[in-house]
MARNU-351196 format. One line per field, with one value per residue (C-alpha): residue in one letter; y, x, z; residue number from 1. Coordinates in steps of 0.1 Angstrom, whole numbers, m for minus. Layout:
<sites>
residu: a/...
v: Y/...
u: X/...
w: Z/...
num: NUM/...
</sites>
This chain:
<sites>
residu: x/x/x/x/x/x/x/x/x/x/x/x/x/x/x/x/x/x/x/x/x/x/x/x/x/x/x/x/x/x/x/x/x/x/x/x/x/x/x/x/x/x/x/x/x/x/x/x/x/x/x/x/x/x/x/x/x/x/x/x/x/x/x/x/x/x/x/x/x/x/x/x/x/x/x/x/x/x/x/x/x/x/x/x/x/x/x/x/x/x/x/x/x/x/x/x/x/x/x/x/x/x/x/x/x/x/x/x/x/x/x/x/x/x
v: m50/m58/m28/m33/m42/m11/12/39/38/64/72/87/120/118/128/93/87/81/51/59/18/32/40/3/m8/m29/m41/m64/m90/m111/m139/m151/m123/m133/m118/m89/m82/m85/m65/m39/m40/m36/m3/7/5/24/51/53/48/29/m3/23/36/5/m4/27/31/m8/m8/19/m8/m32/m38/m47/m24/m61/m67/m31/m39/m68/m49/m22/m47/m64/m55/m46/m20/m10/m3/6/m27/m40/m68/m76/m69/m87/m119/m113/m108/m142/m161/m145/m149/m176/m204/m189/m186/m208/m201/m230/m243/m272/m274/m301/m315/m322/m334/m357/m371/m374/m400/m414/m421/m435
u: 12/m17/m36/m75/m89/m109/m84/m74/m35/m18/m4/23/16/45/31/30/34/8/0/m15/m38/m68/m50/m39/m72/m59/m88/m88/m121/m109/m95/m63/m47/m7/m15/m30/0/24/12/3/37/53/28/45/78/68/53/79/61/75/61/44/30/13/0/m19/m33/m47/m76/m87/m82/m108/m140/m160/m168/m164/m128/m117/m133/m109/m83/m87/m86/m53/m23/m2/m28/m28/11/16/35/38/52/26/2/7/12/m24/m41/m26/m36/m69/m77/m53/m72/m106/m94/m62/m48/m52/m13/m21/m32/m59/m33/m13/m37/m51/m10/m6/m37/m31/8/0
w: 371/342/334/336/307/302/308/286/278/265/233/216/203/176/142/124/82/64/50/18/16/m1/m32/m38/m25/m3/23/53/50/76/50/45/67/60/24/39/61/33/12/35/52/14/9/43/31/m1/18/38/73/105/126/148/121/108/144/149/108/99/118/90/61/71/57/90/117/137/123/138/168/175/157/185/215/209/232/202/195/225/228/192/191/153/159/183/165/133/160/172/141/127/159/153/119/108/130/118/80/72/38/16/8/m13/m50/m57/m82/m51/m25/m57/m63/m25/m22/m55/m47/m9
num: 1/2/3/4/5/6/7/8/9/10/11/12/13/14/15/16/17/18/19/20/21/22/23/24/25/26/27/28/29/30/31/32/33/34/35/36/37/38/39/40/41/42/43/44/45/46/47/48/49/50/51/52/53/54/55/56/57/58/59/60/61/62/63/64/65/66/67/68/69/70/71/72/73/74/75/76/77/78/79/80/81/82/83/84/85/86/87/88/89/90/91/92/93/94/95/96/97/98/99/100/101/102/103/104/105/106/107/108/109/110/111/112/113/114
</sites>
């Protein structure tokens, strides 16, 4: 059964690793947001922290009170589900901001060659 979309959901009360972000300055702007979630999965690993942990601590490494809003309102937030998460943020943000994946060189060869 779908829980109302206002409704509170509980949460785990384990004690979660930190995820130390600020000290590699790594932010979230809202741009290019596959980067983002590499790098910040990679300071993860360094720190030693889990999934979980990353689902309930990247809200806090975004620049925009607006990005944490959406942040906060996606069901892998909601359930502490990474791997959810990290899906919702790149259906959000990828078709807002796509990462550029050509060159100019290329695009320039491309037309020149057809």
């Amino acid at each position: 059964m779908p829980t109302p979309l206002h409704q509170e959901i509980p949460r785990s009360t384990t004690p979660i690793g930190k995820i130390r972000a600020k000290e590699y300055k790594l932010w979230f702007d809202g741009k290019v947001v596959e980067r983002f979630i590499n790098k910040f999965e990679n300071i993860a690993e360094i720190e030693g922290a889990s999934a979980r942990d990353i689902a309930r601590q990247i809200e806090f490494r975004t620049k925009a009170e607006e990005i944490s809003y959406h942040i906060e309102g996606m069901p892998g937030y909601e359930t502490d589900d990474w791997d959810q998460l990290k899906m919702d943020m790149k259906i959000r943000w990828e078709i807002v901001t796509p990462e550029i994946r050509y060159r100019l060189s290329s695009i320039t060869e491309f037309f020149t060659n057809n």
